[in-house]
C-alpha positions as a Markdown table, in Angstrom:
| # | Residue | x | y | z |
|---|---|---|---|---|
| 1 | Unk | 64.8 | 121.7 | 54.0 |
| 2 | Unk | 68.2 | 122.8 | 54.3 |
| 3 | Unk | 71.5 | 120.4 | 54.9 |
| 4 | Unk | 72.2 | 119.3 | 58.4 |
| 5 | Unk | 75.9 | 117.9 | 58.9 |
| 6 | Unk | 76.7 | 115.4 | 62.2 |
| 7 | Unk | 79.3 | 118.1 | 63.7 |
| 8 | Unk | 82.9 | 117.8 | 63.3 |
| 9 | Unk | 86.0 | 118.7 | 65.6 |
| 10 | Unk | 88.1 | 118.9 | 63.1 |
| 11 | Unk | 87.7 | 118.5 | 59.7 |
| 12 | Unk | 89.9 | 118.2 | 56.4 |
| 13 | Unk | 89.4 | 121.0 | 53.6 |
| 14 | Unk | 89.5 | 120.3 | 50.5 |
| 15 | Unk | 92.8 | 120.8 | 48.9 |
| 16 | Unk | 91.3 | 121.3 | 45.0 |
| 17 | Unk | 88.9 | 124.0 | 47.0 |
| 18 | Unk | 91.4 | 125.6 | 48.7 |
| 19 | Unk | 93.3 | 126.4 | 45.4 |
| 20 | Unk | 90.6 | 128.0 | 43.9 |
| 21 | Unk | 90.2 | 130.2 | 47.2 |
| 22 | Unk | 94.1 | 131.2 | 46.8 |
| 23 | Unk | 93.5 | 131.8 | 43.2 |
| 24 | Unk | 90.6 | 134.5 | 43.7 |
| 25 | Unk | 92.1 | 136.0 | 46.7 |
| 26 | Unk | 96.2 | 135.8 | 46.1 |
| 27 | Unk | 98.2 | 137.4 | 43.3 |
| 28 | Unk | 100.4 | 134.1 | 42.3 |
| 29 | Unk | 99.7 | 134.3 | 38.2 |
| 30 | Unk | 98.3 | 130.5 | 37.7 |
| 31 | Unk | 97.6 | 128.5 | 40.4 |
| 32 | Unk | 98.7 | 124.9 | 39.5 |
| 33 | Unk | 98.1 | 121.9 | 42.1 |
| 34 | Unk | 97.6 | 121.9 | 46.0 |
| 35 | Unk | 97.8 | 118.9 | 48.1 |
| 36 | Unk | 98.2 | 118.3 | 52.0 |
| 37 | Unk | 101.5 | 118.8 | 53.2 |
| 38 | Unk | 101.0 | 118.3 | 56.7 |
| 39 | Unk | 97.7 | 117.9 | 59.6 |
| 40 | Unk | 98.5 | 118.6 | 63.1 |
| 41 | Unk | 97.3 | 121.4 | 65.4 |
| 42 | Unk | 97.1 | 123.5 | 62.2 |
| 43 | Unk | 96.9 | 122.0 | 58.5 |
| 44 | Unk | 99.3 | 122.8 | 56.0 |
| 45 | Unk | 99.1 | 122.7 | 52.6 |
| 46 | Unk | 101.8 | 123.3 | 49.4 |
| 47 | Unk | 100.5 | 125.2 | 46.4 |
| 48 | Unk | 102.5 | 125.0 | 43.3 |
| 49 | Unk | 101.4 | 128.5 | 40.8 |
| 50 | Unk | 103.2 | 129.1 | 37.9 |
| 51 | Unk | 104.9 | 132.2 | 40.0 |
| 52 | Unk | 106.5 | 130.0 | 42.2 |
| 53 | Unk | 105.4 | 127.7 | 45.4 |
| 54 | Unk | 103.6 | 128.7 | 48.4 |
| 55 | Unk | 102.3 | 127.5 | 51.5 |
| 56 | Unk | 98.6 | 128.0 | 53.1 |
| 57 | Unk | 98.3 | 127.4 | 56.7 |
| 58 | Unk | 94.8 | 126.9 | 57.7 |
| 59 | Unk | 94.4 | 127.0 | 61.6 |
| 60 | Unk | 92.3 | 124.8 | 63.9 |
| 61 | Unk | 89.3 | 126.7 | 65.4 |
| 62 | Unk | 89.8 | 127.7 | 68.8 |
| 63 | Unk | 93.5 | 127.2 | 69.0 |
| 64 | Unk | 94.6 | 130.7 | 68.7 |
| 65 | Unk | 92.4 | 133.7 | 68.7 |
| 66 | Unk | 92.9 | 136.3 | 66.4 |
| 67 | Unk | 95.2 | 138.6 | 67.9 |
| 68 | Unk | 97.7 | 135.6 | 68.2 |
| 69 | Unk | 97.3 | 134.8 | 64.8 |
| 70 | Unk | 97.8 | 138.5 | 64.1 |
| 71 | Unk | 101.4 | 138.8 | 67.1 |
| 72 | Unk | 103.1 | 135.8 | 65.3 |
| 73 | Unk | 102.6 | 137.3 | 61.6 |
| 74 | Unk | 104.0 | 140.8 | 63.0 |
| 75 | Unk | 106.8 | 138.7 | 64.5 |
| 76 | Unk | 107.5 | 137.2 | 61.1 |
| 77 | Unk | 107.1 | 140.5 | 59.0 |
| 78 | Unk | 109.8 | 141.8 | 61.2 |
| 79 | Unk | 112.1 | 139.2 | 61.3 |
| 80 | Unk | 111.5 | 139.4 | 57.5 |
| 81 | Unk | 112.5 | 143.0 | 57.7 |
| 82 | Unk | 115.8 | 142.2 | 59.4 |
| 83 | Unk | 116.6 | 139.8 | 56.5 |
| 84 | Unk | 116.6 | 136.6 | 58.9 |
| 85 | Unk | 115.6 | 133.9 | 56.1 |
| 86 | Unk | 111.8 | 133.1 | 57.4 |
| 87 | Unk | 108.6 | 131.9 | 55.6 |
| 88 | Unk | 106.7 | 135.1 | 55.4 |
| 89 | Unk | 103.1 | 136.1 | 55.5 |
| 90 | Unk | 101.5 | 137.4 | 52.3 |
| 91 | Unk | 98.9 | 140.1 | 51.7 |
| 92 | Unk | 95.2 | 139.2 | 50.1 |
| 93 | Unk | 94.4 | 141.6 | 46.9 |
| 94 | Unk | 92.5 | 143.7 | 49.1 |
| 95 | Unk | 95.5 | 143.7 | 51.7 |
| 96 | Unk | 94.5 | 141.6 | 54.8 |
| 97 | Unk | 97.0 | 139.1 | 56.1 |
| 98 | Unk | 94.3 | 136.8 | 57.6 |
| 99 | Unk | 90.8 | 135.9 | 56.4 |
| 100 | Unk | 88.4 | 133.5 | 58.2 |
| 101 | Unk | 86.7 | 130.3 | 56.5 |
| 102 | Unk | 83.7 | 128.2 | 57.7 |
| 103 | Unk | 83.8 | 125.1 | 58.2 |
| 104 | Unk | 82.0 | 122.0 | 59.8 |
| 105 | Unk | 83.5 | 123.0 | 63.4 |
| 106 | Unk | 83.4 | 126.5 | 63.2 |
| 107 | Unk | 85.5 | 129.5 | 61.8 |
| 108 | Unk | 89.6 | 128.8 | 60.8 |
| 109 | Unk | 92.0 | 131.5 | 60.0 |
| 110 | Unk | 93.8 | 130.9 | 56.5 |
| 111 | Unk | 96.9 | 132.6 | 56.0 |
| 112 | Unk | 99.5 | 132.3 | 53.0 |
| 113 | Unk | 103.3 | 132.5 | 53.3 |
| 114 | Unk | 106.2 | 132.4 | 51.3 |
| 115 | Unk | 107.9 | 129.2 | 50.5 |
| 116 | Unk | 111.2 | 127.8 | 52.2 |
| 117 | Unk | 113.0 | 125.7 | 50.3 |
| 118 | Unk | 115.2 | 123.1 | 51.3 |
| 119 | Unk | 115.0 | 119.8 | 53.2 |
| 120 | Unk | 114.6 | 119.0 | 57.2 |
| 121 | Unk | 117.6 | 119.0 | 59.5 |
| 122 | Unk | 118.4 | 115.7 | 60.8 |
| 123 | Unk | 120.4 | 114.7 | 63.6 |
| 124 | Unk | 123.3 | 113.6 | 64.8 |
| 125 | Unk | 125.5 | 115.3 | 62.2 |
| 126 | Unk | 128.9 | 116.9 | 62.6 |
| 127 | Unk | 129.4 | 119.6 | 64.6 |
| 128 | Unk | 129.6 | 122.4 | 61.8 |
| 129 | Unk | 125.9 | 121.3 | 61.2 |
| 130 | Unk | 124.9 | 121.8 | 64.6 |
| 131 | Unk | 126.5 | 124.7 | 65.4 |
| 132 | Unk | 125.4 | 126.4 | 62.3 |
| 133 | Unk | 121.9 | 125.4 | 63.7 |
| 134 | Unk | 122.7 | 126.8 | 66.9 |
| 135 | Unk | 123.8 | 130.3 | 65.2 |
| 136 | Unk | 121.0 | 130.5 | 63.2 |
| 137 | Unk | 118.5 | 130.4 | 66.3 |
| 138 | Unk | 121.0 | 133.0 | 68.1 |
| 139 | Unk | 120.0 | 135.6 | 64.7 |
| 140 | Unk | 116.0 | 134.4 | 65.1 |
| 141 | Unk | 116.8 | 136.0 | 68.9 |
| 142 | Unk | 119.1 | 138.4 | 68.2 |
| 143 | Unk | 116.4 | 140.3 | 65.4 |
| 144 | Unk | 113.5 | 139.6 | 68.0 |
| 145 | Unk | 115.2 | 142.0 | 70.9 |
| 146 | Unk | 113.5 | 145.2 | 69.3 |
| 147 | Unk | 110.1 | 143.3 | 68.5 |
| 148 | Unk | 106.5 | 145.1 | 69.8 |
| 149 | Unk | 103.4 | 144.3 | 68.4 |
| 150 | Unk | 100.1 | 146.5 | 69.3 |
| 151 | Unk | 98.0 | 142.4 | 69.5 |
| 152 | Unk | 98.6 | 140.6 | 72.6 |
| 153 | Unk | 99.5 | 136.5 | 72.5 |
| 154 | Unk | 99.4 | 134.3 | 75.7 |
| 155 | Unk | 102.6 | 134.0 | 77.2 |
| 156 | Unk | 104.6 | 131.0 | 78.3 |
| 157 | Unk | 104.2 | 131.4 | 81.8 |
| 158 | Unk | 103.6 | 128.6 | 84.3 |
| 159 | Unk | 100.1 | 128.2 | 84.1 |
| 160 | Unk | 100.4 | 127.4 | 80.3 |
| 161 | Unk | 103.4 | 124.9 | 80.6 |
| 162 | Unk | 102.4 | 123.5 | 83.8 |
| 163 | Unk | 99.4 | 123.9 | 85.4 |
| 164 | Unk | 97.1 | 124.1 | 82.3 |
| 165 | Unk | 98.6 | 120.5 | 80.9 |
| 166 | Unk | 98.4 | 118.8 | 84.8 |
| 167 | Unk | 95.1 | 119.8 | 84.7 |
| 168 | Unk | 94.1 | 118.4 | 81.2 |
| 169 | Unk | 96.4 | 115.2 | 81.9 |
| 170 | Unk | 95.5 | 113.8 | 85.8 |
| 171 | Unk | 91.6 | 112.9 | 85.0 |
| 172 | Unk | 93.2 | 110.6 | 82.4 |
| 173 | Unk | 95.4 | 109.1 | 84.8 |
| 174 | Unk | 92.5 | 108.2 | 87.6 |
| 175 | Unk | 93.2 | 104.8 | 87.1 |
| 176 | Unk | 97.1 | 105.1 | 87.3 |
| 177 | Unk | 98.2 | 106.4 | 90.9 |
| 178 | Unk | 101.5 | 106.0 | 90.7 |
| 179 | Unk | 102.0 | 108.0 | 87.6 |
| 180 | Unk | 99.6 | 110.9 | 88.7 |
| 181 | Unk | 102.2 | 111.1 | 91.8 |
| 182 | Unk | 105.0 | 111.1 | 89.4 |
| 183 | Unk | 103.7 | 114.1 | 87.8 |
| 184 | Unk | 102.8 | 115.7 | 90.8 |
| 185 | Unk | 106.5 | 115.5 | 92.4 |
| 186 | Unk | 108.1 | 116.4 | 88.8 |
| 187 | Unk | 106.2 | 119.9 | 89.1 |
| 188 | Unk | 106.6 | 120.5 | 92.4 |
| 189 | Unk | 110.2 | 120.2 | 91.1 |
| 190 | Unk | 110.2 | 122.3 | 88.3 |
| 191 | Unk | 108.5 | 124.9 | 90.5 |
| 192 | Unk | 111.2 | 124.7 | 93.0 |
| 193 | Unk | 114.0 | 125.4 | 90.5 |
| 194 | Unk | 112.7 | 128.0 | 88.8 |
| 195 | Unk | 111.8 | 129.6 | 92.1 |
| 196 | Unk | 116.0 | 129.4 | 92.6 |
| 197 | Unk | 116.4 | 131.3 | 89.6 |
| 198 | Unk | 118.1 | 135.0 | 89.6 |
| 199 | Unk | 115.3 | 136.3 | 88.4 |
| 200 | Unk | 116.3 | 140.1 | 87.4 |
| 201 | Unk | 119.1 | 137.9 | 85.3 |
| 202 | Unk | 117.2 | 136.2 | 83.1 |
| 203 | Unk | 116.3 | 138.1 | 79.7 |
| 204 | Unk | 112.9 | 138.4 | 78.6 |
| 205 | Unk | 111.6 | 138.8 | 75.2 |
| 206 | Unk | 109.3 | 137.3 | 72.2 |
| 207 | Unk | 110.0 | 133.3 | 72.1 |
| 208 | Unk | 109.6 | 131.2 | 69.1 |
| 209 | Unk | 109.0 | 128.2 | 71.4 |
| 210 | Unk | 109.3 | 125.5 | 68.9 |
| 211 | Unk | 112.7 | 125.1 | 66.9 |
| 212 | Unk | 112.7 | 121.7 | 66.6 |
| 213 | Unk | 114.0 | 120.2 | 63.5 |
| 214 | Unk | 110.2 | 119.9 | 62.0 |
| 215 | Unk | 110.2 | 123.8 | 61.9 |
| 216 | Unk | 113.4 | 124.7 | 59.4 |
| 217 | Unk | 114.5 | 124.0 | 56.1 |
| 218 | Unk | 118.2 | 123.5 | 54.9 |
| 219 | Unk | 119.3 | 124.0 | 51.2 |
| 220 | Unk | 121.8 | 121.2 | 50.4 |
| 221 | Unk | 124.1 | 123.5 | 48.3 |
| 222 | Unk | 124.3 | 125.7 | 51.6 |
| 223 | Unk | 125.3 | 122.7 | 53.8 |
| 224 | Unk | 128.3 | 121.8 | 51.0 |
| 225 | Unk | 129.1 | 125.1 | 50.9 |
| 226 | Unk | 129.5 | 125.2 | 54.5 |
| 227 | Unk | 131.4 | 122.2 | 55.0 |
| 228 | Unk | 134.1 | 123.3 | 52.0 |
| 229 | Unk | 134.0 | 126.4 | 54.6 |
| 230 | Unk | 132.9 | 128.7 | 51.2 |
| 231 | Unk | 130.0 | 129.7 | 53.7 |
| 232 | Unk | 130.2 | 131.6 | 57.3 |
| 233 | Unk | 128.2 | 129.6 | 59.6 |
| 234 | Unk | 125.4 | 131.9 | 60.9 |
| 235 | Unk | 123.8 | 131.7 | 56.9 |
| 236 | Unk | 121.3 | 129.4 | 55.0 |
| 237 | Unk | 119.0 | 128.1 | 57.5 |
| 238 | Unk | 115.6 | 128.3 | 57.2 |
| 239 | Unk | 113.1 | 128.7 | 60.6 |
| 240 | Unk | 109.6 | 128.8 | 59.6 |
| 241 | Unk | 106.6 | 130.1 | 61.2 |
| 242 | Unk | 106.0 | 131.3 | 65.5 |
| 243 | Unk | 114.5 | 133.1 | 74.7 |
| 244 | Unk | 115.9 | 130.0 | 75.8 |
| 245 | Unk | 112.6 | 128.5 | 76.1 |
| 246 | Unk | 112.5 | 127.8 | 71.9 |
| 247 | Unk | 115.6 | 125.3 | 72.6 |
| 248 | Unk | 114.1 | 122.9 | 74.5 |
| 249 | Unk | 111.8 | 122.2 | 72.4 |
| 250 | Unk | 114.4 | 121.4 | 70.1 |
| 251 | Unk | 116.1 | 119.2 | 72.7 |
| 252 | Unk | 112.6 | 117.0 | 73.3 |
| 253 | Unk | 112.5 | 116.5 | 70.0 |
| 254 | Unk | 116.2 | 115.5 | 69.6 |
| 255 | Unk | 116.6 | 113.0 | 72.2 |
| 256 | Unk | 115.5 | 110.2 | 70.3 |
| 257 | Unk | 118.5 | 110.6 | 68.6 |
| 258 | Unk | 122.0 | 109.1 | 69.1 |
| 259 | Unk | 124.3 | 112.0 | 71.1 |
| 260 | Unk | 121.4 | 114.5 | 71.1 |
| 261 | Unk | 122.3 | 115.2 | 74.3 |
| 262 | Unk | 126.0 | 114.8 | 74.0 |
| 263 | Unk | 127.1 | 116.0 | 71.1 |
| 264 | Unk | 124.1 | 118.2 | 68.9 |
| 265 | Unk | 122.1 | 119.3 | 72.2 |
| 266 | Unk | 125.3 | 120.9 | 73.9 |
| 267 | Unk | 127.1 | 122.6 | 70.4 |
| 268 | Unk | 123.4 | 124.3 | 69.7 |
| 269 | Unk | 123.0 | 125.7 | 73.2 |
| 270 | Unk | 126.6 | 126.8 | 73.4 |
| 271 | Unk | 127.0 | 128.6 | 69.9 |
| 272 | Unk | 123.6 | 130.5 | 70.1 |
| 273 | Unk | 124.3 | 132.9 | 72.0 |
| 274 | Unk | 126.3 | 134.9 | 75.0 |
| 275 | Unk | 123.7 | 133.9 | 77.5 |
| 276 | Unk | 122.9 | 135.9 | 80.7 |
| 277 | Unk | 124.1 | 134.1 | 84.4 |
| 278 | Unk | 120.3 | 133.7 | 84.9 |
| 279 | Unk | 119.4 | 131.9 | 81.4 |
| 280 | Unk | 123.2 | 129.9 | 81.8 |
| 281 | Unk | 121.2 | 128.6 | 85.1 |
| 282 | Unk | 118.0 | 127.9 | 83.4 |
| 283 | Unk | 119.6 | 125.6 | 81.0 |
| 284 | Unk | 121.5 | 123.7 | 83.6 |
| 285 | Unk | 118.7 | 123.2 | 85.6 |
| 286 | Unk | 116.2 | 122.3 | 82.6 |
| 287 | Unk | 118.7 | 119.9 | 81.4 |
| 288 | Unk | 119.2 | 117.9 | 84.5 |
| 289 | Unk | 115.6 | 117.2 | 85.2 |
């Protein structure tokens, strides 16, 4: 009679198991030790080989299809190719980027990529710190202007930062009136403002949605380095893994933090980039909501 498992949502692979599956399938010489790094949308683990360290992202079934999977790891080989200092994907022995796992909920993605050393920003820090940040994002954007890929990914449009969440969110709130109305009126809001915006203004592009502090690695000897002003400001940061629309997220994450808003929020927006009259707008607008 063969096994029979309760089914799982989302389940936790076996770190000792996924090292042997990088050994077999990866060229690293030795592989050493794995353990868990991180368990979010996507699981994250570090392997330590004796050719260096790497880390194996292992993606939660049904969150991305494959062609996403496949448009973020072209983004990343080009950004690569434009010498912006990103985690990169690496190639299987028999040359795929991707291959596909099963598991207690269903088929996951694995994917390996370089290593980026270094340790998390924090804020608040001086202003050198955050406008070095700031620059670094402006380099991610500036290499992204010429990016095509032949997969398609879903796009940040309204319906996916809007209406998509509202729906998932109001049944939970059937017991909560007030607050439904609250999001009601606050997207009516958003809807409004964007619908002000100069549309043919506003630059349109590939968006790494998510450079939040979480996402980037910074090598202390780079950070002295900078402050002794031995290092231009636009080198040594780190952004690791997926315009305008990447800072907020940033900002959301930030305002926890004393003078996100004041002091690191405004020197990041302002030293990223030259931004168009339309996205100048946008940021005014998203900020004073």
């Amino acid at each position: 009679m063969p096994n029979s498992y309760f089914p799982a949502t989302h389940s936790l692979l076996s770190a000792s198991a996924l090292l042997s599956y990088a050994q077999e399938h990866y060229e690293m010489g030795r592989a050493l030790e794995c353990h868990l790094l991180d368990r979010g949308w996507n699981d994250t683990y570090l392997i330590r080989a004796s050719s260096g360290n790497y880390i194996v992202r292992v993606y939660r079934t049904g969150w991305r299809s494959l062609s996403d999977i496949l448009y973020e790891l072209d983004m990343l080989l080009h950004l690569h190719g434009k010498d912006v200092p990103v985690s990169s994907p690496l190639a299987m022995k028999e040359g795929s980027l991707v291959s596909t796992v099963n598991t207690l909920e269903g088929p996951r993605q694995v994917v390996l990529f370089t290593f980026a050393e270094g340790e998390r920003p924090r804020w608040p820090r001086d202003e050198t710190y955050s406008r070095a940040y700031g620059q670094a994002v402006a380099r991610v954007h500036s290499a992204l202007d010429d990016f095509t890929s032949p997969h398609t990914r879903f796009g940040l449009d309204l319906d996916h930062l809007l209406e998509n969440p509202l729906r998932t969110i109001l049944p939970l709130l059937s017991d909560r009136p007030e607050d439904q109305a609250y999001l009601l009126d606050l997207v009516t809001v958003i809807k409004q403002r964007l619908d002000d915006l100069p549309r043919g203004e506003l630059e349109w592009g590939a968006c790494h949605g998510d450079f939040h502090g979480g996402n980037a690695r910074i090598r202390r000897a780079w950070l002295a380095s900078l402050r002794s002003g031995r290092l231009p400001l636009d080198q040594g940061i780190k952004a690791r893994g997926e315009a305008l629309g990447g800072l907020f997220s940033w900002l959301l994450a930030a305002e926890n933090l004393m003078h996100a808003r004041s002091r690191g929020g405004s020197l990041l927006y302002d030293h990223t980039s030259n931004l168009a009259p339309g996205d100048a707008y946008l940021k005014r607008c998203l900020l004073g909501l």
